[in-house]
KEDORO-819287 format. One record per residue: residue number from 1; residue in one letter; x, y negated, z negated of N, C-alpha, C in turn. Coordinates in nm, 4 decimals, always signed. Layout:
NUM/A/X/Y/Z/X/Y/Z/X/Y/Z .
...
END
This chain:
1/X/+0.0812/+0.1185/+0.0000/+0.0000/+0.0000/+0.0000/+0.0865/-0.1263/+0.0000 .
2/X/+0.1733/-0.1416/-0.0982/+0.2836/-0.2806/-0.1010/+0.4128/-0.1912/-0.0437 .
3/X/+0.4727/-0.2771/+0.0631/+0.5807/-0.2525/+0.0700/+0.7406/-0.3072/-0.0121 .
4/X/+0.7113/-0.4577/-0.0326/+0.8064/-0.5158/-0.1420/+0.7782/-0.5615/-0.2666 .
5/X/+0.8353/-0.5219/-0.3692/+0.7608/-0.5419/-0.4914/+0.8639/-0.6139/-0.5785 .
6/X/+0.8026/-0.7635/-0.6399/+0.9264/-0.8115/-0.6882/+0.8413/-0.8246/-0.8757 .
7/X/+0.9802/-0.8099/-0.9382/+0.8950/-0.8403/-1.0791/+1.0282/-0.9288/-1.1532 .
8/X/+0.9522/-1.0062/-1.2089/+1.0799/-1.0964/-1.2960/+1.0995/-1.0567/-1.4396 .
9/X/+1.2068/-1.0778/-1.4568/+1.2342/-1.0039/-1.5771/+1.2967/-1.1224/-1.7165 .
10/X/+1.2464/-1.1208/-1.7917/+1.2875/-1.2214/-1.9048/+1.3601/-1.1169/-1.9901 .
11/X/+1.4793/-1.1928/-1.9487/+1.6226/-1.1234/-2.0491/+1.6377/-1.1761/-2.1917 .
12/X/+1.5236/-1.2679/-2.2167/+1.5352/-1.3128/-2.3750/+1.4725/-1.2173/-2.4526 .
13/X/+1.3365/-1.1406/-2.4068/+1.2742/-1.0914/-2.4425/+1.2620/-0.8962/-2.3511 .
14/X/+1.3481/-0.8818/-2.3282/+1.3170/-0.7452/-2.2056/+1.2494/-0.6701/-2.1833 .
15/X/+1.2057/-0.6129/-2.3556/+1.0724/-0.5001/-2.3870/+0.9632/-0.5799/-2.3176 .
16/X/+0.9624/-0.7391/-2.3232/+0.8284/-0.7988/-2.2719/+0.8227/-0.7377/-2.1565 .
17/X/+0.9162/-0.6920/-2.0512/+0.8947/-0.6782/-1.9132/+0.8447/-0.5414/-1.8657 .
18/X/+0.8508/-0.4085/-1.9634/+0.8415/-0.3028/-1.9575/+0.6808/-0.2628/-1.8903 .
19/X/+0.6096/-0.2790/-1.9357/+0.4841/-0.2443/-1.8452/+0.4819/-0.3608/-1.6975 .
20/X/+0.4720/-0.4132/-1.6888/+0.5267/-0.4552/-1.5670/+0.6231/-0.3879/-1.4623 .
21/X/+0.7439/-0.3651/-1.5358/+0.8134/-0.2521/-1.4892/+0.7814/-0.1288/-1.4130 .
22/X/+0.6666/-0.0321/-1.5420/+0.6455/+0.0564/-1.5133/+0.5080/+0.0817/-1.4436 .
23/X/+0.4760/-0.0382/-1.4104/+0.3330/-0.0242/-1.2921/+0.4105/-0.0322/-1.1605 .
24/X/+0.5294/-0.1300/-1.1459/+0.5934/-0.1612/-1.0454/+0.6706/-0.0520/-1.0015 .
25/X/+0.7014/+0.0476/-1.0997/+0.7890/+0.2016/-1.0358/+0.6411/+0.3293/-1.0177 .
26/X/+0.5625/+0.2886/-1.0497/+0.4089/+0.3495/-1.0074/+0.4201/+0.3165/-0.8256 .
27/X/+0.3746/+0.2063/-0.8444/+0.3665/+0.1898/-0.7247/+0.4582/+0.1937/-0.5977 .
28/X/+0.6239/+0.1932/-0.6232/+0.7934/+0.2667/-0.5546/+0.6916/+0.3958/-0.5613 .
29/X/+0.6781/+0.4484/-0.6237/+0.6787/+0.6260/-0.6458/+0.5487/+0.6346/-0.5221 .
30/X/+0.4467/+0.5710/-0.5650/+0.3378/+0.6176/-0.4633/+0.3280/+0.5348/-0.2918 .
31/X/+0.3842/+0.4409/-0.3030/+0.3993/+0.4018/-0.1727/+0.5832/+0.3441/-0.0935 .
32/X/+0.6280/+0.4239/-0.1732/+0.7836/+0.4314/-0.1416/+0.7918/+0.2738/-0.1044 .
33/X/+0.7559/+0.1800/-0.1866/+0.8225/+0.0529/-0.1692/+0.9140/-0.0117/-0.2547 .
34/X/+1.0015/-0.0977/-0.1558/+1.0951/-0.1933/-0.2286/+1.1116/-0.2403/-0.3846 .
35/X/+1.1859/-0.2163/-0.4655/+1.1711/-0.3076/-0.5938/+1.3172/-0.3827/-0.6370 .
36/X/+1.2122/-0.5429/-0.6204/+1.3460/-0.5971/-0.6249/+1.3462/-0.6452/-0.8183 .
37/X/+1.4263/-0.6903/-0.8889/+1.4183/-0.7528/-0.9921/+1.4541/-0.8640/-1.0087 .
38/X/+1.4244/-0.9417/-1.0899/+1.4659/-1.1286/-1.0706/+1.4938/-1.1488/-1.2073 .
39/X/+1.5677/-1.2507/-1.2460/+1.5809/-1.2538/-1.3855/+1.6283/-1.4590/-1.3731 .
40/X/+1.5655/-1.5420/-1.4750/+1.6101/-1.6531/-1.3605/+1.7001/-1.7223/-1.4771 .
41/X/+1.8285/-1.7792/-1.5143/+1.8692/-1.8861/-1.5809/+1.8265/-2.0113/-1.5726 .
42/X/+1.7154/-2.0661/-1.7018/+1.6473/-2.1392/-1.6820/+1.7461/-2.3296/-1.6883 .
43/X/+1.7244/-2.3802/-1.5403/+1.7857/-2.5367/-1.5363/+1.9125/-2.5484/-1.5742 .
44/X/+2.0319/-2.3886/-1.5626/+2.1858/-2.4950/-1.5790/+2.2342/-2.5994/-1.4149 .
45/X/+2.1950/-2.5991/-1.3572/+2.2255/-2.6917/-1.2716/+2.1472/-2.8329/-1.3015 .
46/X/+2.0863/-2.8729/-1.3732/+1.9884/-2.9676/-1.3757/+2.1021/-3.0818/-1.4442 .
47/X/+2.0805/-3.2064/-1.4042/+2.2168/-3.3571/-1.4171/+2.1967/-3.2918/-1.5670 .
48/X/+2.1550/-3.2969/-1.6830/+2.1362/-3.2839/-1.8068/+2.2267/-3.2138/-1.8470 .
49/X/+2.1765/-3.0571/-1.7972/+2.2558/-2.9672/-1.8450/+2.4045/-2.9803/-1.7838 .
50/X/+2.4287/-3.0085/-1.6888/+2.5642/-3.0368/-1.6576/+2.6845/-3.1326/-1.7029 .
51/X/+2.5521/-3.2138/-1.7421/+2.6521/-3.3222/-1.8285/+2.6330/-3.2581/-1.9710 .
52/X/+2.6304/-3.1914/-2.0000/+2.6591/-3.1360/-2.1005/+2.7889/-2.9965/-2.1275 .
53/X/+2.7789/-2.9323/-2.0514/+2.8358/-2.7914/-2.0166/+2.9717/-2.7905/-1.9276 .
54/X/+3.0467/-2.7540/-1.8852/+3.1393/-2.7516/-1.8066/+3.0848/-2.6718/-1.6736 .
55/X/+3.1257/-2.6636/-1.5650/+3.0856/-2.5554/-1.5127/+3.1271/-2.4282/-1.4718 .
56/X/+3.2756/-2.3740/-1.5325/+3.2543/-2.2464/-1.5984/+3.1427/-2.2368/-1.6948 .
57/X/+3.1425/-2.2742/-1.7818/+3.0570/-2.2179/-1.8758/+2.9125/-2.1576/-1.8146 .
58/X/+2.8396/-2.2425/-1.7229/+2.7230/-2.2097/-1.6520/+2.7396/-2.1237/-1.5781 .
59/X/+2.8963/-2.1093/-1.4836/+2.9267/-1.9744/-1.4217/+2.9140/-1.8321/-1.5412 .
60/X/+2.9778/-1.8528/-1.6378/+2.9738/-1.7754/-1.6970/+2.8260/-1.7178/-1.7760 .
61/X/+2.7032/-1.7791/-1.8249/+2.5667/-1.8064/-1.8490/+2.5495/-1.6923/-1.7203 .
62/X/+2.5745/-1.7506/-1.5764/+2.5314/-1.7090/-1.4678/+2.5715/-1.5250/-1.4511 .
63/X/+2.6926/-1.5151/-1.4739/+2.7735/-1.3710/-1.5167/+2.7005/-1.3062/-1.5818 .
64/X/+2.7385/-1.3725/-1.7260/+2.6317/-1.2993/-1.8094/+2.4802/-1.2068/-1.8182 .
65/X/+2.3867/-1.2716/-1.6989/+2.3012/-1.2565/-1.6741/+2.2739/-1.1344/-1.6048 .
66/X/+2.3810/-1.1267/-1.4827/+2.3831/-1.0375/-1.4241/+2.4193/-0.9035/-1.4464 .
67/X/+2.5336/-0.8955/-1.5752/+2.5441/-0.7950/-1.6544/+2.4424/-0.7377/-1.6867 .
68/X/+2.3373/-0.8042/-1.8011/+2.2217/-0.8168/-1.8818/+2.1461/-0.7420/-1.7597 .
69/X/+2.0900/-0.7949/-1.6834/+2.0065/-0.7600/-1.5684/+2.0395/-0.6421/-1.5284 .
70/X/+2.1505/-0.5814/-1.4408/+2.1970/-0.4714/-1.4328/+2.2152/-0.3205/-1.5619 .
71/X/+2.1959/-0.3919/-1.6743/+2.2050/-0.2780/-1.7560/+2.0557/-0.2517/-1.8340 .
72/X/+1.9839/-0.3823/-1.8145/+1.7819/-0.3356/-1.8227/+1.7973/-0.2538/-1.6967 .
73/X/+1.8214/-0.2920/-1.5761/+1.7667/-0.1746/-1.4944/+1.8080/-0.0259/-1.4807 .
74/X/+1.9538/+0.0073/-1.5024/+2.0020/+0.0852/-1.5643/+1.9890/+0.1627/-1.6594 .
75/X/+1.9432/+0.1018/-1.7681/+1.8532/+0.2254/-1.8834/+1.7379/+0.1877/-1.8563 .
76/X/+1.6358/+0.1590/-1.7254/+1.5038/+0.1464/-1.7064/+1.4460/+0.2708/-1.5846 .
77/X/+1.5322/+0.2651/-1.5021/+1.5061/+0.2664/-1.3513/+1.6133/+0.4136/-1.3432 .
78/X/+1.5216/+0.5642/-1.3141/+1.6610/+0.6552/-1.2623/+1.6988/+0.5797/-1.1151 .
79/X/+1.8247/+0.7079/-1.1189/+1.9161/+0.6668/-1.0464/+1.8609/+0.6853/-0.8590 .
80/X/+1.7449/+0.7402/-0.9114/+1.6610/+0.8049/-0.7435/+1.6345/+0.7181/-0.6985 .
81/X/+1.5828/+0.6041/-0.7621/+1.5213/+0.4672/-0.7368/+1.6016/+0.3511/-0.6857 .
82/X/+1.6141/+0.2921/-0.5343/+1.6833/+0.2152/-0.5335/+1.6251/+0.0507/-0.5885 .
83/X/+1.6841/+0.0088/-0.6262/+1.6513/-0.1655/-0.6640/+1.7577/-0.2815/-0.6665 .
84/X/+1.6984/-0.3305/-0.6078/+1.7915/-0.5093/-0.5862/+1.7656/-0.5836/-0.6905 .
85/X/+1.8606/-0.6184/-0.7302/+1.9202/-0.7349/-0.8364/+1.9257/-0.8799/-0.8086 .
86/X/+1.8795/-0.9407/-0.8718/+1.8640/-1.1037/-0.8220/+1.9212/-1.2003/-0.9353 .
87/X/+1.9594/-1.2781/-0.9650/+1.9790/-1.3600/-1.0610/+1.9769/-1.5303/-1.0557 .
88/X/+1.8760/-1.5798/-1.0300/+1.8282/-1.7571/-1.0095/+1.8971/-1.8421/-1.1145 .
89/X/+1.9115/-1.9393/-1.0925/+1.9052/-2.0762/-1.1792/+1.8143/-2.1362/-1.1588 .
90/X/+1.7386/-2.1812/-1.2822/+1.6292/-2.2890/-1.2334/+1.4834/-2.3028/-1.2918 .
91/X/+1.3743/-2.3681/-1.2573/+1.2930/-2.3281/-1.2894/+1.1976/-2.2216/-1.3026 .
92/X/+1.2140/-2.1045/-1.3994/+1.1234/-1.9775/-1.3510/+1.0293/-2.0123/-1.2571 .
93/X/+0.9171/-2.0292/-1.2661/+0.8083/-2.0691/-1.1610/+0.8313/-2.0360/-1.0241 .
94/X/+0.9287/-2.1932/-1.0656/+0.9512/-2.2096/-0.8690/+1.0663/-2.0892/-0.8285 .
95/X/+1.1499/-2.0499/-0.8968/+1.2692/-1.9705/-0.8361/+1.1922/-1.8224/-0.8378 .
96/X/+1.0909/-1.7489/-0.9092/+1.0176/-1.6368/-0.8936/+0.9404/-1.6917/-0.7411 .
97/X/+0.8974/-1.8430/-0.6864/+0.8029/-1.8086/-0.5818/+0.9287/-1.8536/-0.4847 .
98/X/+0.9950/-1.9044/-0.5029/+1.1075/-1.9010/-0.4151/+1.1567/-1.7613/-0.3374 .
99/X/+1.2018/-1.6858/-0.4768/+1.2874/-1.5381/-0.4216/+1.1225/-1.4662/-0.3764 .
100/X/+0.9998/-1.4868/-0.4052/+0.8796/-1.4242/-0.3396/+0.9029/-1.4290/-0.1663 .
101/X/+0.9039/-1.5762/-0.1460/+0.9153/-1.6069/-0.0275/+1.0412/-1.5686/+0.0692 .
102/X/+1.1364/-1.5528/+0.0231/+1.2998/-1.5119/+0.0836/+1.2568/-1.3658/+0.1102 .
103/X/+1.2004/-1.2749/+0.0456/+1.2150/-1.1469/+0.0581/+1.0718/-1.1060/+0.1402 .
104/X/+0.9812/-1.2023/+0.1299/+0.8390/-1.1635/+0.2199/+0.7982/-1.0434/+0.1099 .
105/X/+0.7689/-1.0898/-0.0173/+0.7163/-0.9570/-0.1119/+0.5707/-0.9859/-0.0816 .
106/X/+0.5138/-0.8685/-0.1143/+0.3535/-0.8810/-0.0825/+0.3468/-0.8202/-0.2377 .
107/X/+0.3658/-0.8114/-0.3360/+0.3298/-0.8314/-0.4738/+0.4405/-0.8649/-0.5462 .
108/X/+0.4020/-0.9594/-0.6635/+0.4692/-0.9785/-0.7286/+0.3935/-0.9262/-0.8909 .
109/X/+0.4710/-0.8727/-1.0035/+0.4040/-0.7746/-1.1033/+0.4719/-0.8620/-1.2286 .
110/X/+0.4329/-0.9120/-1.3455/+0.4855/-1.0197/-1.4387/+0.3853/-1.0217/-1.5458 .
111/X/+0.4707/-1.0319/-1.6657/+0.4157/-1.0068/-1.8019/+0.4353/-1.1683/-1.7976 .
112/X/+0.2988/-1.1823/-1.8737/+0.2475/-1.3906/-1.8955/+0.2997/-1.3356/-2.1043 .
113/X/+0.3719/-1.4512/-2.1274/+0.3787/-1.4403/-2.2573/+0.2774/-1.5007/-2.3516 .
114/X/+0.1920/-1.5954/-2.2632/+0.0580/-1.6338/-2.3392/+0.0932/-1.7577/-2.4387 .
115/X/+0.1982/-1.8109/-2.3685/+0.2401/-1.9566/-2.4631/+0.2250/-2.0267/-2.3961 .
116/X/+0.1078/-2.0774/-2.3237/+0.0907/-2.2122/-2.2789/-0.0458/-2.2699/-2.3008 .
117/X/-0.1070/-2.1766/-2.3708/-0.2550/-2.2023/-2.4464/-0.2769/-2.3007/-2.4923 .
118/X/-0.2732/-2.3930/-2.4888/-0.3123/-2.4988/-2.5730/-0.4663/-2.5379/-2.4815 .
119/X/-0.4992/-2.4986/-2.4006/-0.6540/-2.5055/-2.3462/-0.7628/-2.3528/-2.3596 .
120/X/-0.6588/-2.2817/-2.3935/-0.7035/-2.1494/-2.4112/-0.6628/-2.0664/-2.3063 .
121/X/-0.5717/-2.1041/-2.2424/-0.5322/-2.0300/-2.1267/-0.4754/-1.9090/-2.1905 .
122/X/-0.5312/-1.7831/-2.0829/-0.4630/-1.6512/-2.0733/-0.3280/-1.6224/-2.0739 .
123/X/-0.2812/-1.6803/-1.9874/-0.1478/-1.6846/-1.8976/-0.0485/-1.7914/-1.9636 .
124/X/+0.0753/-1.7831/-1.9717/+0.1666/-1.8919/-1.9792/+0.1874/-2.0009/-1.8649 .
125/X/+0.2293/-2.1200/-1.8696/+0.2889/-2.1960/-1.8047/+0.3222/-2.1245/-1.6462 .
126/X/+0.4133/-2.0415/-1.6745/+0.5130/-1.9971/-1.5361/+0.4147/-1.9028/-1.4493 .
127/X/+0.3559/-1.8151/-1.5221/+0.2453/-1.7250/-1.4380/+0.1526/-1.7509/-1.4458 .
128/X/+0.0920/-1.9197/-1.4690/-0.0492/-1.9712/-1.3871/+0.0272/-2.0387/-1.2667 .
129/X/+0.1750/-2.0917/-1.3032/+0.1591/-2.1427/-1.1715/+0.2770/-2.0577/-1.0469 .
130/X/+0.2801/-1.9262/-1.0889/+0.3115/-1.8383/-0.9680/+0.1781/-1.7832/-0.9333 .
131/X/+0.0601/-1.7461/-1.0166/-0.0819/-1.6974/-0.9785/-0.1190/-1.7931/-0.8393 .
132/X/-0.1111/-1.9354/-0.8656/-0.1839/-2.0277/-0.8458/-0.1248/-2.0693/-0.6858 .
133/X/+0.0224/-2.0846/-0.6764/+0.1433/-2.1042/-0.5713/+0.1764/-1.9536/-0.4328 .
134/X/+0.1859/-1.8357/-0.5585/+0.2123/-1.7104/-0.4297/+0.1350/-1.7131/-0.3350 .
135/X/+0.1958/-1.6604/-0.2356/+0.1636/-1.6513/-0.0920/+0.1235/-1.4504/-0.0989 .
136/X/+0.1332/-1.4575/-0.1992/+0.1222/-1.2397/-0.1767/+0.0279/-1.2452/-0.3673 .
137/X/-0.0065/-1.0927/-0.3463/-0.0890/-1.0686/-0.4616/+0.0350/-1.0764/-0.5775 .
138/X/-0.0562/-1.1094/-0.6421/+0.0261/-1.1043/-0.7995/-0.0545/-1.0357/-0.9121 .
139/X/+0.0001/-0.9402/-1.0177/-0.0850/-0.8864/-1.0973/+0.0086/-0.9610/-1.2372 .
140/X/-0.0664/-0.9756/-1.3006/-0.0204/-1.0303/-1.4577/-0.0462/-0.9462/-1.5159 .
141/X/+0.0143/-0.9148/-1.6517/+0.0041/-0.7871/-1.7314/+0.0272/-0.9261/-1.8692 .
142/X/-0.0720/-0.9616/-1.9332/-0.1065/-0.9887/-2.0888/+0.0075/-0.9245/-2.1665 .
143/X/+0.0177/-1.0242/-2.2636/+0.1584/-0.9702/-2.3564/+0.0973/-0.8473/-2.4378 .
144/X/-0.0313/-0.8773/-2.4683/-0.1029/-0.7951/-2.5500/-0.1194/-0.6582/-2.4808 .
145/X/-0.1142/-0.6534/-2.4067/-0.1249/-0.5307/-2.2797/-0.0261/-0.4562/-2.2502 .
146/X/+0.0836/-0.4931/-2.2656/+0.2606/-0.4488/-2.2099/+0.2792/-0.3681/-2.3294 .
147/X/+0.3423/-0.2840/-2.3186/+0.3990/-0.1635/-2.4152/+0.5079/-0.1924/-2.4613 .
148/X/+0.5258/-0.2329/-2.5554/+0.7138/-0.2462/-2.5621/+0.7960/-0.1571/-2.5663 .
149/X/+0.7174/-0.0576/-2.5773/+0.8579/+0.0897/-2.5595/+0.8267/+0.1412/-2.4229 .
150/X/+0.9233/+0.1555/-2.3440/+0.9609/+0.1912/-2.1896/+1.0099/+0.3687/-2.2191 .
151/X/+0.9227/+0.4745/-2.1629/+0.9785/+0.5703/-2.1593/+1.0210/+0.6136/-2.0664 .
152/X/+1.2053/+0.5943/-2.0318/+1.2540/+0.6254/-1.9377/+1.2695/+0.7562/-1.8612 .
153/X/+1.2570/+0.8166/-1.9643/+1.2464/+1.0134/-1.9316/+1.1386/+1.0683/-1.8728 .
154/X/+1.0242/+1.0169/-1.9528/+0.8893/+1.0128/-1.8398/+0.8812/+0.9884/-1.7243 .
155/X/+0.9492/+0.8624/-1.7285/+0.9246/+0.8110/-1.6071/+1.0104/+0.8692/-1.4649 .
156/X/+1.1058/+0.9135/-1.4855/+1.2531/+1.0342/-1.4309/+1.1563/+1.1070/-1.3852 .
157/X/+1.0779/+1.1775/-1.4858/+1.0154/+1.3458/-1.4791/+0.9331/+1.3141/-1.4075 .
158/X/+0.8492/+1.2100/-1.3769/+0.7188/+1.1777/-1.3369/+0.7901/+1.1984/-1.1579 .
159/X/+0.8669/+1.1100/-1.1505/+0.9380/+1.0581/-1.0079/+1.0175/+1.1615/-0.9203 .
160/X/+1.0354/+1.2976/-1.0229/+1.0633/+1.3788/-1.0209/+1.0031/+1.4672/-0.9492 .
161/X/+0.8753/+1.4706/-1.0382/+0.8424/+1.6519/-1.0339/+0.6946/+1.5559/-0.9134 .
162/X/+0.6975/+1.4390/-0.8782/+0.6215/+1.4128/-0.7751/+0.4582/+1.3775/-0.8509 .
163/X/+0.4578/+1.3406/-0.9563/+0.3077/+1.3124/-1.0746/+0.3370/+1.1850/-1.0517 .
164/X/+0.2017/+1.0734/-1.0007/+0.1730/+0.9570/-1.0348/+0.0817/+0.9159/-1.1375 .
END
C-alpha cells in the first residue's frame, strides 16, 4: 500500500517513538516498503545559536546525533530490514516536511507528545503542523497510545516466520 515510509524520531525521548516505529515495520513487512528515519537537531544553525556555540561544537551536536540515531535503529530494527538514516538541523516541523518532500514519502508515522494544548489540542505543536502542511498521509500515534517498551524479538520473529 505505502511505498516510502518516513517516521521521525525524538532522540530526547526514544521510547516515545516506539509504536510509531512498530506500525511503520508493520507496514515494511506487509507491503515491502521503504523506511526511512529522521531525527532533527532542533535550530543549531539559527544567528542565536551560533553566536553562542562555536561551530565544531554544533558539528559535533550534529555527530552525536547520528550515533544516537543509528544505535535506536540498531537495537530497534533486525538486520533483514533495510533503513535510511537522516539527521536535520532545524525546525522539527519544517525539516520532517522538508525530508517528506525530498524522498516523495507517501506516509509519514509520528508520536504527537501532546504539549501544545493549551486550546485542548490533541497533537503537539510539530504534528499539527506536519498533519496540516504534508503533501502524503500522515498517521499520529497519541503519547497515550505508544507503548514504551519496543519488543525487538517479536518483532525479528514476526518478520521472520512471515506473521503480520
Amino acid at each position: 500500500m505505502f511505498s516510502r515510509i518516513l517516521v521521525p524520531i525524538d532522540l530526547e525521548e526514544p521510547a516515545f517513538s516506539d509504536g510509531a516505529l512498530r506500525l511503520a515495520m508493520k507496514d515494511v513487512h506487509d507491503s515491502a516498503a521503504e523506511l526511512h528515519l529522521l531525527t532533527i537537531v532542533p535550530g543549531c544553525n539559527t544567528p542565536l545559536v551560533t553566536s553562542y556555540f562555536h561551530q565544531a561544537a554544533i558539528k559535533k551536536a550534529t555527530s552525536n546525533a547520528i550515533v544516537e540515531l543509528k544505535r535506536f535503529a540498531d537495537s530497534r530494527i533486525p538486520d533483514s530490514v533495510p533503513v535510511s538514516l537522516s539527521v536535520q538541523d532545524g525546525a522539527p516541523a519544517e525539516q520532517i516536511l522538508k525530508k517528506a518532500r525530498d524522498m516523495e514519502a507517501d506516509l509519514i508515522i509520528m508520536a504527537a507528545h501532546n504539549r501544545g494544548g493549551i486550546d485542548g489540542d490533541e497533537m503537539g505543536s510539530t504534528s499539527s503542523k506536519v498533519v496540516a502542511k504534508a503533501r502524503c498521509s500522515v498517521v499520529v500515534l497519541r503519547a497515550d497510545s505508544a507503548d514504551s517498551c519496543f519488543d525487538y524479538r517479536a518483532t525479528e520473529q514476526a518478520l521472520n516466520m512471515g506473521v503480520s
